[in-house]
C-alpha positions, 0 to 999 in steps of 0.5 A: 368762330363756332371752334372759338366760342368753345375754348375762349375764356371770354367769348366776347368780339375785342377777344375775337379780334385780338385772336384773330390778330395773333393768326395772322401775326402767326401766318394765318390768312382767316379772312380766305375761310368759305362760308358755309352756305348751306348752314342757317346761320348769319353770314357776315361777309365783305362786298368784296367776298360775296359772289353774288346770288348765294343768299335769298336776303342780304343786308348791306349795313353803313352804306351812304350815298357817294360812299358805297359804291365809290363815286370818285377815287383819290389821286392815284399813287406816283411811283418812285422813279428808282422802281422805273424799269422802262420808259414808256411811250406815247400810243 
């Protein structure tokens, strides 16, 4: 983001997103990037990203109740009988 801010003609988020967009379209993973923890910064990150004890303070913003963690799943996907390679038994 800080390599970004530098050269971008508009510093803004839509342009970021749509910069980030055309990484990935190119091959770029940006989401696999380490934070760096030791810099004071804001560190945004996923549930599924962070470890768990790197940060004296965390925030976990548009959490609702029965929403985050997750209650109940969906039903899960069928899998089309053509990828079937084996039959399964009973245990």
């Amino acid at each position: 983001m800080k390599a970004y801010g530098d050269v971008a003609e508009h510093d803004r988020v839509p342009a970021f997103v749509a910069h980030l967009e055309l990484l990935r379209e190119a091959g770029d993973d940006p989401a696999v990037a380490e934070a760096e923890l030791d810099e004071d910064a804001v560190h945004v990150l996923t549930v599924h990203k962070a470890k768990g004890l790197e940060f004296r303070l965390v925030f976990l913003v548009g959490c609702a109740e029965s929403k985050f963690p997750l209650q109940r799943r969906g039903d899960a996907l069928a899998l089309p009988e053509a990828l079937v390679k084996e039959e399964l038994t009973a245990a």
